[in-house]
C-alpha positions in Angstrom: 1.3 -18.2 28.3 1.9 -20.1 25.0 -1.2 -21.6 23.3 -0.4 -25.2 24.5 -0.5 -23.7 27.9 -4.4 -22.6 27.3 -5.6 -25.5 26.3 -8.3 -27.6 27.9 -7.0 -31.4 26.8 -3.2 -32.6 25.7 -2.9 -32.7 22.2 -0.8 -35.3 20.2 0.7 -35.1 16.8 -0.5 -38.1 14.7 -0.9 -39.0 11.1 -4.5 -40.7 10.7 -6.2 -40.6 7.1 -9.8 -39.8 8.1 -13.3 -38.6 6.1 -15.1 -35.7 6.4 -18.4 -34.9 5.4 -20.9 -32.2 6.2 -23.6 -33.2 8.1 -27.0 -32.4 6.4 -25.6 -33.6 3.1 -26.7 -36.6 1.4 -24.9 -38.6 -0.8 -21.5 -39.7 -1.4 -19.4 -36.4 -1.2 -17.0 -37.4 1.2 -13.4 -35.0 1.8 -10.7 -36.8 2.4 -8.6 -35.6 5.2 -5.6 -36.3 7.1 -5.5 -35.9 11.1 -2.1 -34.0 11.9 -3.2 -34.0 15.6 -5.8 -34.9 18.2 -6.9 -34.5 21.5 -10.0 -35.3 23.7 -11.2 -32.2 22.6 -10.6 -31.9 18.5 -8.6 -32.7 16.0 -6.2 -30.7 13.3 -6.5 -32.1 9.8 -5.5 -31.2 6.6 -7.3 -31.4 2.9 -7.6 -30.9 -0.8 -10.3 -27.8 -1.2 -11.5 -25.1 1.0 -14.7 -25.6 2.9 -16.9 -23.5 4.9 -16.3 -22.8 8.8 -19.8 -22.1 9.3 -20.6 -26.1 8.8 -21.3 -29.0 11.2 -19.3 -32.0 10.0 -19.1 -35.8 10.7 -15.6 -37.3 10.6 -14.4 -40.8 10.6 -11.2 -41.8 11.7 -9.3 -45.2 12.3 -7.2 -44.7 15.5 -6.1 -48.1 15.8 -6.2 -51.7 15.3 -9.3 -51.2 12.7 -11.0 -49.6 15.3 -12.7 -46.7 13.8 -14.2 -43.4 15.6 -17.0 -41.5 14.3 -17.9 -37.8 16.2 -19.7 -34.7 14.8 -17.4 -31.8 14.9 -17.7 -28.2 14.3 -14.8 -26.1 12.5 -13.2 -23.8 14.7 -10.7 -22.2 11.9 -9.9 -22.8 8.4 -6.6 -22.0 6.4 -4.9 -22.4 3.2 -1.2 -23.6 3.8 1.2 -21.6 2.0 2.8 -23.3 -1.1 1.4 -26.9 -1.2 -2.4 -25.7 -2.1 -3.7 -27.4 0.4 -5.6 -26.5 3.5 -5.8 -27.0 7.3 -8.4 -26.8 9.8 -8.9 -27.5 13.7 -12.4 -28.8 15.1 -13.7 -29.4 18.4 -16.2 -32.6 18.8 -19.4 -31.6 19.6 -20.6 -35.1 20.5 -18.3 -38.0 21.1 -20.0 -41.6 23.0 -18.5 -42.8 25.8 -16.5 -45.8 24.2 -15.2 -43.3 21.9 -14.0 -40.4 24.4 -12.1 -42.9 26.1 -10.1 -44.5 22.9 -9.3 -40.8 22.5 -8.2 -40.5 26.0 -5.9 -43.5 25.4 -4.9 -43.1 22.4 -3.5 -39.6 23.4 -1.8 -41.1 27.1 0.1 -43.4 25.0 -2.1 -46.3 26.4 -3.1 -47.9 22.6 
């Protein structure tokens, strides 16, 4: 069974510039990221410096049309890619709304 076989939601690759920033931090300290992939459940994204797994994060993302999602996540794994110095991670969402969970759900069945 490969890993795309085990997972719970369909996963789509994507290139969406998104924020990241850990959530009992105040302040403007905002990571840049970029969304390789996303799903109903998490996203992949990739970024500039390494940051801790152990943290609960919010992320911003534009998905489309200027319409922009916002969902707390929690890091699942973190890696540096080899050769470019930068790094990748995958999250699950630990709390999407409603509205949200369903632009995810269509932006990832083709339907936005």
């Amino acid at each position: 069974m490969t890993t795309a076989d085990q997972r719970q939601f369909r996963r789509v690759g994507c290139e969406i510039p998104s924020r990241l920033k850990k959530v009992d931090e105040a302040g403007p300290n905002d990571l840049k990221t970029q969304i390789l992939d996303i799903s109903e459940g998490g996203v992949r994204f990739r970024f500039s410096r390494p940051i801790s797994s152990a943290d609960r994060f919010y992320i911003s993302l534009e998905i489309s049309h200027k319409t922009t999602i916002e969902a707390n996540v929690q890091l699942v794994w973190t890696h540096r890619v080899p050769r470019s110095g930068e790094y990748e991670a995958g999250a699950s969402f630990i709390y999407l709304s409603p509205q949200d969970k369903q632009l995810i759900h269509d932006f990832v069945t083709g339907k936005l």
